[in-house]
PAKETOR-99797 format. One record per residue (C-alpha): x, y, z. Coordinates in steps of 0.02 Angstrom, whole numbers, plus 50000, padded with zeros to 5 digits. Layout:
N
XYZ;...
***
This chain:
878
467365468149703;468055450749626;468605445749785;466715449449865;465995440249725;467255424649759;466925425049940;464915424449909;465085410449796;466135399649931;465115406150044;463445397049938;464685381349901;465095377650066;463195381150144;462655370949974;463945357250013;463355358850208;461315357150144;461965339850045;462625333950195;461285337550305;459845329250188;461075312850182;460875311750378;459335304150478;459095308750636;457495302450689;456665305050863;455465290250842;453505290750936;453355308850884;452785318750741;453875334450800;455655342150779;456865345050924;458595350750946;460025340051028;461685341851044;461905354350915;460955345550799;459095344850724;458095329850759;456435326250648;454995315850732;454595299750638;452845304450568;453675321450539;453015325050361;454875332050300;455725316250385;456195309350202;455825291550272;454265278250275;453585270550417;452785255350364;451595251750514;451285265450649;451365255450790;450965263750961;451585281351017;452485277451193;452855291451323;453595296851459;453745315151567;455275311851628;457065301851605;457925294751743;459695294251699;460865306151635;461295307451468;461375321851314;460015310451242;458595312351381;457375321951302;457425308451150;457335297051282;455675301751336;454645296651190;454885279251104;453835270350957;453285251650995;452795236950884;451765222950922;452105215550711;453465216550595;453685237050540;455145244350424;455735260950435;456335264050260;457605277550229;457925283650043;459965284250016;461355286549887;462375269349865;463755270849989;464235267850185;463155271350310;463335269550525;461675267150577;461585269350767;460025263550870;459395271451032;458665261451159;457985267951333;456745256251399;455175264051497;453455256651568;451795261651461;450135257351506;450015237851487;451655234451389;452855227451525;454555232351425;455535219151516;454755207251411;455055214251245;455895205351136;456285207650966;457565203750812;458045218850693;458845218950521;459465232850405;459115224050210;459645208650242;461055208150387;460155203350563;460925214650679;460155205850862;458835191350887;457735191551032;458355207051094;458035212251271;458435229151304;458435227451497;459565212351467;460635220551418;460785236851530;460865224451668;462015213251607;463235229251539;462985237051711;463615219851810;464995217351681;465615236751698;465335233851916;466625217951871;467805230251810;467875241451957;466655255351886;465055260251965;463885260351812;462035266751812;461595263651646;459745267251593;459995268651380;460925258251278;461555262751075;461815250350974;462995256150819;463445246050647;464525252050501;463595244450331;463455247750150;462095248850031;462125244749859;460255249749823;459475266949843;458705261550006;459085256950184;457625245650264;457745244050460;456545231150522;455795228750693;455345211950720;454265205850902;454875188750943;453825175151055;452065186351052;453085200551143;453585216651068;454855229850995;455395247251029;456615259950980;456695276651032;457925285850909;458835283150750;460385291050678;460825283950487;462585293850443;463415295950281;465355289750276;466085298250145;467955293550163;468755275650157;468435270150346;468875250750331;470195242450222;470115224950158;471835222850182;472165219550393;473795212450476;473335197550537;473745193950751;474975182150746;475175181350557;476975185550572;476455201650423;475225191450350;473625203250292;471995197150289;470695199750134;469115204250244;467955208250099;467085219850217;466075225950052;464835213750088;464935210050264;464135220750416;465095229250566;464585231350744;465615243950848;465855233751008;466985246551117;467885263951073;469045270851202;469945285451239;471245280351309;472185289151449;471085302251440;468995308051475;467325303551406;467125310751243;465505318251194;464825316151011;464785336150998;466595333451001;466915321850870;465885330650723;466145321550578;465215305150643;464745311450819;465545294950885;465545292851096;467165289251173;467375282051331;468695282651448;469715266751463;470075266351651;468665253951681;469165243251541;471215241151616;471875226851717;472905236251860;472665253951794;474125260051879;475175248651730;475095263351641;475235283851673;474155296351573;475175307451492;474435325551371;474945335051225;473655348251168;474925358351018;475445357250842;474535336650823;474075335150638;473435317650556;474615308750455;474585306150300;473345289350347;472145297750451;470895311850457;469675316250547;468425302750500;469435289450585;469445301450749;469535316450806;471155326150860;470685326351022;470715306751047;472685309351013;473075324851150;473005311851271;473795293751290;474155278351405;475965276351421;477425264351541;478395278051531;478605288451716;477935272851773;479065269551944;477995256052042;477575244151902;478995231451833;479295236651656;479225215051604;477425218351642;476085226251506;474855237451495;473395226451482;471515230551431;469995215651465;468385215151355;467005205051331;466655198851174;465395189251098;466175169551031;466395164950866;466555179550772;467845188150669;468375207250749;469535220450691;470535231050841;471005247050785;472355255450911;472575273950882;474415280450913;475405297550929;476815301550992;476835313651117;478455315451189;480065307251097;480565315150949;481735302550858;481585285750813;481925269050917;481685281151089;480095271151104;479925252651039;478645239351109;477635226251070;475575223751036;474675206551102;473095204151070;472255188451173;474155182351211;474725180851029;475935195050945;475005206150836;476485217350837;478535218350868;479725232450883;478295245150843;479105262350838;477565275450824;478795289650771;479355281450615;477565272550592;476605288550592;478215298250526;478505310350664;478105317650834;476415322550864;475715314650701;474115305750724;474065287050639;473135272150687;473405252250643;472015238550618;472175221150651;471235204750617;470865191250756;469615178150771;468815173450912;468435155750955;466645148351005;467375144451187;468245162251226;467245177551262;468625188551324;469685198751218;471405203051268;472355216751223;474125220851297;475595235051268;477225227251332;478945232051330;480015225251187;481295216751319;480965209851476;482125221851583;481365237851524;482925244051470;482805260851390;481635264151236;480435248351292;479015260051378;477325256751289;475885269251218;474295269951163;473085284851121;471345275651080;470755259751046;469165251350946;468425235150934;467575229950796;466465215550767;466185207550611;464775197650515;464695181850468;463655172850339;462345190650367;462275189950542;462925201050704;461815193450831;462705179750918;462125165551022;462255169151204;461385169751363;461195189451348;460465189551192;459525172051197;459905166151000;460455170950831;462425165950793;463185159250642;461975146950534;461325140550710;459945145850778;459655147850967;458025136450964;459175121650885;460485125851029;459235125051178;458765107551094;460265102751070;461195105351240;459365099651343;459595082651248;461535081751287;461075088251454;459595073951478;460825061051396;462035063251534;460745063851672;460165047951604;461995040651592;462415045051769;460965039251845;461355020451767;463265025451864;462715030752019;461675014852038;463195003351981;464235011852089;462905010052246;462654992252203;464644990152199;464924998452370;463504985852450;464234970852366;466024977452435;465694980452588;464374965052633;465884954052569;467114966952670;465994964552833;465894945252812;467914943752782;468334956152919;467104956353064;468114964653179;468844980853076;468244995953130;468765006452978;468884999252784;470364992652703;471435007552654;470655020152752;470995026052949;470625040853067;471695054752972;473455059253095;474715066753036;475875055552967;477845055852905;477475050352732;476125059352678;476245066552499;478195066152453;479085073552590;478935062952737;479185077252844;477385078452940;477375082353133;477115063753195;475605058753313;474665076253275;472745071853257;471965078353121;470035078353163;468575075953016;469245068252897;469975049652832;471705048852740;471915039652586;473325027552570;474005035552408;474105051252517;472535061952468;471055066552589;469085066752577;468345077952534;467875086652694;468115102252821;469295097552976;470005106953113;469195111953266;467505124853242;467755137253392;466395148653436;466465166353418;466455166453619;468025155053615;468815164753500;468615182653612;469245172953756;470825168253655;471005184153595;470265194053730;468855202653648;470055207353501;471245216353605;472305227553476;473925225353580;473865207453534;474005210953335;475415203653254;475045205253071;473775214452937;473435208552765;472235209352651;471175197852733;471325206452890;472035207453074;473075191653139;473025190853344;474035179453452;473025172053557;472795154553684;471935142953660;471205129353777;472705121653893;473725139053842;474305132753680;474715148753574;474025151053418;473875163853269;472035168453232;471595178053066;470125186953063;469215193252903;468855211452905;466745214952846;467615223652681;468905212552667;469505210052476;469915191552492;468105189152569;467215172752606;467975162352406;469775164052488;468985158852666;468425143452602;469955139852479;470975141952635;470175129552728;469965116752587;471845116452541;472435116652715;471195101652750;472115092052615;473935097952669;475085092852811;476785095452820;478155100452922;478525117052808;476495121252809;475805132852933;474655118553014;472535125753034;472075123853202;470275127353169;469005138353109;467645151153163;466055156853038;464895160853171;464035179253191;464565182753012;466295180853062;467425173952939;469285166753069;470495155753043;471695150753154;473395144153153;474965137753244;475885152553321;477435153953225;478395163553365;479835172553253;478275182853123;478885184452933;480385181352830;480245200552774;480275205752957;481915197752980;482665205352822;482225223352843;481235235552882;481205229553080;482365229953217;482725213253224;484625204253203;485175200553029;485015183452984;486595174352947;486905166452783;486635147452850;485045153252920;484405159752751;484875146352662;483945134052793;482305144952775;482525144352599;482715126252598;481045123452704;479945134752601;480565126452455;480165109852524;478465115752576;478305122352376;478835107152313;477555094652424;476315105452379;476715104952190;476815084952209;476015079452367;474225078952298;473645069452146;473565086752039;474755096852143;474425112852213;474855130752155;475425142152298;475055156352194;475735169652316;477535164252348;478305180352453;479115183752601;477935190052706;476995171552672;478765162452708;478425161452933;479705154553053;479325145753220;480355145853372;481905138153304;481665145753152;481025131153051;480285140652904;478485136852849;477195141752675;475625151752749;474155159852662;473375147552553;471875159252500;472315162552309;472955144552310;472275134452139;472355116052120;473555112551980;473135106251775;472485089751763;473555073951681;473195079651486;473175098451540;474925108851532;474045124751627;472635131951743;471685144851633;471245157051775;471095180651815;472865186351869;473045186652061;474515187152158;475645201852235;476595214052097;478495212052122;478295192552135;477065187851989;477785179851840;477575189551686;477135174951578;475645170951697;474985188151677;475105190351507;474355172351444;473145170751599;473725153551619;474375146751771;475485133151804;476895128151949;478125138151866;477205152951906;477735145152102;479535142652034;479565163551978;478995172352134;480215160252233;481555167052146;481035184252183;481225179352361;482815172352330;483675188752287;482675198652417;483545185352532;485175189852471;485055208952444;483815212852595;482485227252518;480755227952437;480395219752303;479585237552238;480465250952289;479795265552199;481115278252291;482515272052205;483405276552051;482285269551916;483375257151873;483315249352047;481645250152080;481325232152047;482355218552126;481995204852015;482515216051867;484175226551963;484785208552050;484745200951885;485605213951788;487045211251938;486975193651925;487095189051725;488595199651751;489025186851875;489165203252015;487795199852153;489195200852288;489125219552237;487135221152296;487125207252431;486565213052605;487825222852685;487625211352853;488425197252772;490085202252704;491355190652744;490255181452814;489735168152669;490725156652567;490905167452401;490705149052290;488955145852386;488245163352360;488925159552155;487695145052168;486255153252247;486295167652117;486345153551986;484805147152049;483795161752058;484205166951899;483575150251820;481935154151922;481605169651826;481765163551659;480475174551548;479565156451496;478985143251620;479745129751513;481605136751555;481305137251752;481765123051851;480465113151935;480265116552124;481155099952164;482875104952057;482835119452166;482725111552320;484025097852255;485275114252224;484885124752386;485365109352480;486835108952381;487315127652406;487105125052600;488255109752610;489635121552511;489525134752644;489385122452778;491185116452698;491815132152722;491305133952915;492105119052969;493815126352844;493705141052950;493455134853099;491665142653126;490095133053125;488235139453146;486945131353240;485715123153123;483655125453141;483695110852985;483235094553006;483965080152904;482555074152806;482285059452667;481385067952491;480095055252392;480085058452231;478615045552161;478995030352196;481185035852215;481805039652382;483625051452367;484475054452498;486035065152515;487745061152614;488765077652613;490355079152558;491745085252707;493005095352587;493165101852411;494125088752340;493025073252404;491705067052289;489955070452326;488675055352295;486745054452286;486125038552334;484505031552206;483715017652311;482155012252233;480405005752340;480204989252239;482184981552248;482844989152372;484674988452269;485415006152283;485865014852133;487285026652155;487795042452068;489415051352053;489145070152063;490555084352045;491395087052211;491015104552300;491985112052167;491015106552026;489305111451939;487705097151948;486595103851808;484725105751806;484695095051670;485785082051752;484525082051918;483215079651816;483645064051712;484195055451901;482395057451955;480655064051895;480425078552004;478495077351962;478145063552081;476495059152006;
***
């Protein structure tokens, strides 16, 4: 009987406790006076008359019989309340926190066009957005998630903020701006009970430095909240604040960086979570490296938002671990917009066990020129040796008030921001932008007036000169840029050449017609393929008096598309050089997007390595190809006035001729490098995974180096003759760059070199070699030699085999030709050494003197330094 009584009691407490609850919640289904039930829960019509709220003006009652889009919200969606004046819904509240959550679903009624509403909206005094366009903002969240690779069809949109309230009130105020008009079409005010946000946050890149946020008096706007490596989670399924989830997939850059991995038994929270930070469900699943076998383990996992500027967020990352079960089995590191938030973070011993849920905040600030937020999972070593495989279970980005604002100043939005408003903005950047109009106009005429003045005195001083001083008809010429290596006499049509070495500004090559083009190719005939890429097919084909020629075509879906078209034909319009596939021409006729080229008769560098019937290369001829694709690397990193970024340094882009010369191709994701005071190109990852340098993708910022990292990837697929990526290996093999240098730092790479060349290289050359393409894969640009040390060094490696030939009494025939390298204004040129114990000199001869400066070098036998090479000359060349 006792126990009856005791159960009846709990029984009233709990439905009691459950009542208290209930009447601390608002859900309001505004433009109605009736009740409905969604998703498990009751919703109470705005003029409801048990709503507990006030509605200070009643505006006009908008709705709609249907809602086109799918969401657990429609039949909220279908009814809306609009304001043409300033109305407050006022909710009566216990002091406390509070996540308000606005619904937004924009419909036509009768004469209000709802693309034009806009509006501002406060809760007591923190202004959440300013002129507010609903539509706006579907659209622009539907192109942004379409950027990411997801096919959105947003037609709602919920904006949620985390706030607290000191009085016994909550006021939420719809504001019209610029005679237009507001509307909302749901509310949900929720009751936090437990501590959600701490004051105390690590700080990214604090080094354990916490930050004192004082979030007691500032406002919170929940910008994303993923789940990641798993599905869309419903509010029904997260209970205690009926919080959406998303899935993260959209959100990842390469999604295949990571593998999803479950655990649905015995999780529990730690003793720092419960169920109010999430539910258990967000931790059953998780993004992890681990089982990854096609992704290099230097590389991170790596998630891309967009963020509004110049505000203060907090990222909350949700961990568990699902699989080890002792500590330091998996340790990585946390980057949040390429600055350590986190090293050697062990979840086991952070959340203090296996399948313990625990999650850890952080503090960034974003500056007014970044809108992209970063935020990256990476092993704690850059070989992925054992215990370095990342994880994460869900992640949550926070935004942050400042000075009682959330709304920020962008074109989305249209105004608010922090103590500027967007009117003084507008005024601001028209008078800067009619300041400057002003300013060039007085230029261009200055400059107009100059050029008349020039060239009336030009015309009277040299009647008889066809072209200006300093400019003729562009040919190919021996010393343009700083190799002096250009196929002589070739004309170069459309275009005027510089003498400093640059070009105008303009398209050259031949235009062929599309009828041309079928001719050459005849009518695309598929027997005459020789290549697929990204881009597309490449046919051989002949051209006018039967010259052969290479002719890429652009497939309609092709990836690269009509940016990589033109970038193609702009850099090879500046670029001539004996190690550059030459551009015949172009097509863009019928929608057709061809280029073609000079036939390079012997295909790819890759086809001649493996994977093809062909005969092995011998080690001379590798060391020659390697040699002319690093002299094509290095004109184009100092041949033009800014240099030029290959960006997609691999074998497959390496081609050979007849005789083997070998030649840079596939200029598409080429970039032109920083300017003077610039150290890097700020640019989206591109490039091919097994070649792209891990500092590049992490920090987004490009520079030659990036060049000097992928060419050292070629130089041990040179050496060892397989993929790059190799996902049917043992895992420890299945990168090159990462196996090849494990052999080589134990100076072993004879052990993994090609099995085509044994005893057939000089043992001290192949040292060399593996010496350089170490150097090339230093984790940090600033430790990589610059393209021109490794040219300086491959030379150096040849003439040591070469050595041992003519000791053996064997010599190769050579495809190399001797050639001259300018360095700026320095011209080096190299006179072998015949045998190990002569001394090897470089001979200096400067352009203004003409006295030769000589060097003593190490003979074959000895080491010349990268730092040595680069104190003799500045490999630069600007």
């Amino acid at each position: 009987m006792g126990v009856l009584v005791l159960i009846c009691l709990l029984s009233v407490f709990a439905s009691a406790k459950n009542v208290e609850a209930e009447t601390k919640s608002f859900l309001i289904d505004c433009g109605t006076n009736s009740s409905v039930n969604v998703d498990g829960r009751k919703w109470v019509g705005d003029l409801a008359p048990d709503n507990n709220l006030t509605l200070s003006s009643p505006g006009i009652v908008a709705s709609n019989v249907t809602f086109n889009g799918d969401s657990t919200y429609g039949t909220l969606y279908k009814t809306a309340r609009l304001f043409t004046e300033s109305a407050n819904y006022t909710f009566k509240v216990d002091p406390g926190n509070y996540y308000l959550r606005l619904h937004f679903s924009p419909f036509s009624f009768e004469s209000q066009n709802v693309n034009e509403s806009k509006f501002d909206v406060m809760a007591n005094n923190l202004k959440l957005v300013s002129e507010f366009s609903v539509p706006g903002e579907i659209s622009w969240k539907i192109s942004y998630m379409q950027s990411l690779g997801s096919n959105s069809s947003e037609s709602s949109l919920v904006k949620e903020y985390f706030l607290g309230v000191d009085s016994g009130q909550l006021v939420v105020k719809f504001m019209p701006t610029g005679g237009s008009f507001a509307f909302v079409n749901a509310i949900e005010v929720i009751p936090v009970t437990s501590q959600l946000f701490v004051d105390s946050v690590s700080k990214v890149g604090g080094n354990g430095v916490t930050s004192d946020l004082n979030l007691g008096v500032r406002g919170i706007e929940t910008m994303y909240r993923l789940n990641v490596g798993g599905s869309e989670i419903e509010p029904t399924q997260d209970q205690d604040l009926w919080r959406k989830w998303e899935p993260d997939t959209s959100y990842m850059f390469a999604s295949d960086a990571g593998s999803s991995i479950k655990n649905k038994s015995n999780i529990t929270y730690s003793s720092m979570n419960d169920s109010s930070v999430a539910p258990l469900i967000v931790y059953e699943t998780a993004r992890a490296m681990i089982n990854n076998e096609v992704l290099e383990k230097r590389f991170n996992m790596s998630w891309k938002f967009n963020v509004d500027p110049n505000f203060d967020y907090i990222v909350r990352l949700h961990f568990c671990e699902l699989v080890y079960d002792k500590a330091n089995q998996r340790t990585f590191r946390i980057f949040i917009n390429n600055r350590t938030a986190a090293e050697n973070f062990d979840v086991f011993v952070r959340a203090g066990g296996m399948n313990k849920a625990y999650h850890k905040d952080y503090f960034d600030v974003v500056s007014p020129l970044i809108d992209t937020l970063w935020i990256q999972l990476g092993p704690e070593t850059m070989y992925g040796a054992a215990g370095t495989d990342a994880l994460l279970n869900g992640l949550e980005i926070f935004k942050l008030s400042r000075s009682g604002n959330l709304a920020p100043v962008s074109e989305r939005f249209g105004s608010g921001g922090d103590d500027v408003s967007a009117k003084t903005l507008k005024n601001h950047i028209l008078w800067i932008g009619i300041a400057a109009g002003i300013a060039s106009i007085f230029i261009l005429a200055a400059l107009f007036t100059l050029f008349f003045c020039l060239r009336k005195r030009r015309k009277n001083a040299c009647p008889t000169k066809e072209n200006p001083t300093g400019w003729r008809p562009l040919f190919l010429h021996e010393t343009i840029g700083n190799s002096g290596t250009g196929a002589r006499g070739s004309k170069f049509p459309g275009g005027y050449l510089n003498l400093n070495g640059s070009t105008a500004s303009v398209r050259v090559g031949k235009r062929f017609t599309i009828a041309e083009i079928r001719a050459a190719t005849k009518n695309f005939d598929e027997s005459l393929v020789i290549g697929v890429g990204g881009f597309g097919k490449v046919y051989k084909g002949e051209i006018e008096d039967g010259t052969l020629a290479a002719i890429k075509r652009a497939h309609p879906q092709s990836e690269q598309g009509l940016a990589e078209f033109e970038t193609e034909i702009e850099m090879l319009s500046k670029l001539r050089h004996r190690h550059l596939v030459s551009m015949i021409g172009f097509c863009e006729e019928n929608n057709e997007m061809i280029l073609v080229y000079e036939y390079m008769a012997n295909g790819t560098l890759r086809n001649h390595l493996f994977g093809s019937d062909l005969p092995p290369l011998t080690w001379k001829q590798r060391l020659e190809i390697c040699i002319g694709a690093a002299r094509g690397l290095h004109y184009l990193h100092t041949g033009a006035e800014r240099g030029i970024i290959h960006r997609d340094v691999k074998t497959t882009n390496i081609l050979l001729d007849e005789t083997f010369v070998a030649k840079m191709a596939d200029f598409g994701l080429s970039k032109t490098g920083p300017a003077l005071d610039h150290t890097h190109v700020s640019t989206a990852v591109k490039g091919s995974f097994g070649y792209l340098d891990p500092e590049y993708f992490r920090r987004q910022k490009l520079t030659e180096k990036s060049d000097v990292y992928s060419f050292g990837v070629v130089l041990f697929e040179v050496v060892c003759a397989r993929p790059v990526i190799n996902p049917s290996l043992p895992k420890d093999q299945i990168n090159l760059a990462e196996w090849a240098l494990q052999w080589q730092k134990q100076r072993s790479l004879e052990a993994i070199t090609d099995c085509y060349l044994s005893g057939n290289y000089c043992s001290e050359s192949l040292k060399k070699f593996g010496e350089i393409a170490e150097k090339c894969l230093a984790d940090e640009g600033k430790n990589r030699p610059t393209m021109g040390e490794v040219l300086w060094h491959l030379e150096y490696v040849l003439q040591l085999h070469e050595a041992w030939l003519r000791s053996n009494g064997g010599e190769e025939s050579s495809s190399l030709v001797a050639e001259n390298v300018e360095v700026g204004d320095i011209e080096v040129s190299q006179k072998p050494p015949v045998s190990q114990d002569e001394e090897h000199y470089i001979e200096v001869r400067t352009q203004d003197d003409g006295v030769p400066l000589t060097r003593k070098t190490s003979g074959l036998g000895g080491t010349v330094g990268f730092d040595e090479f680069s104190q003799l000359v500045n490999p630069q060349g600007r």
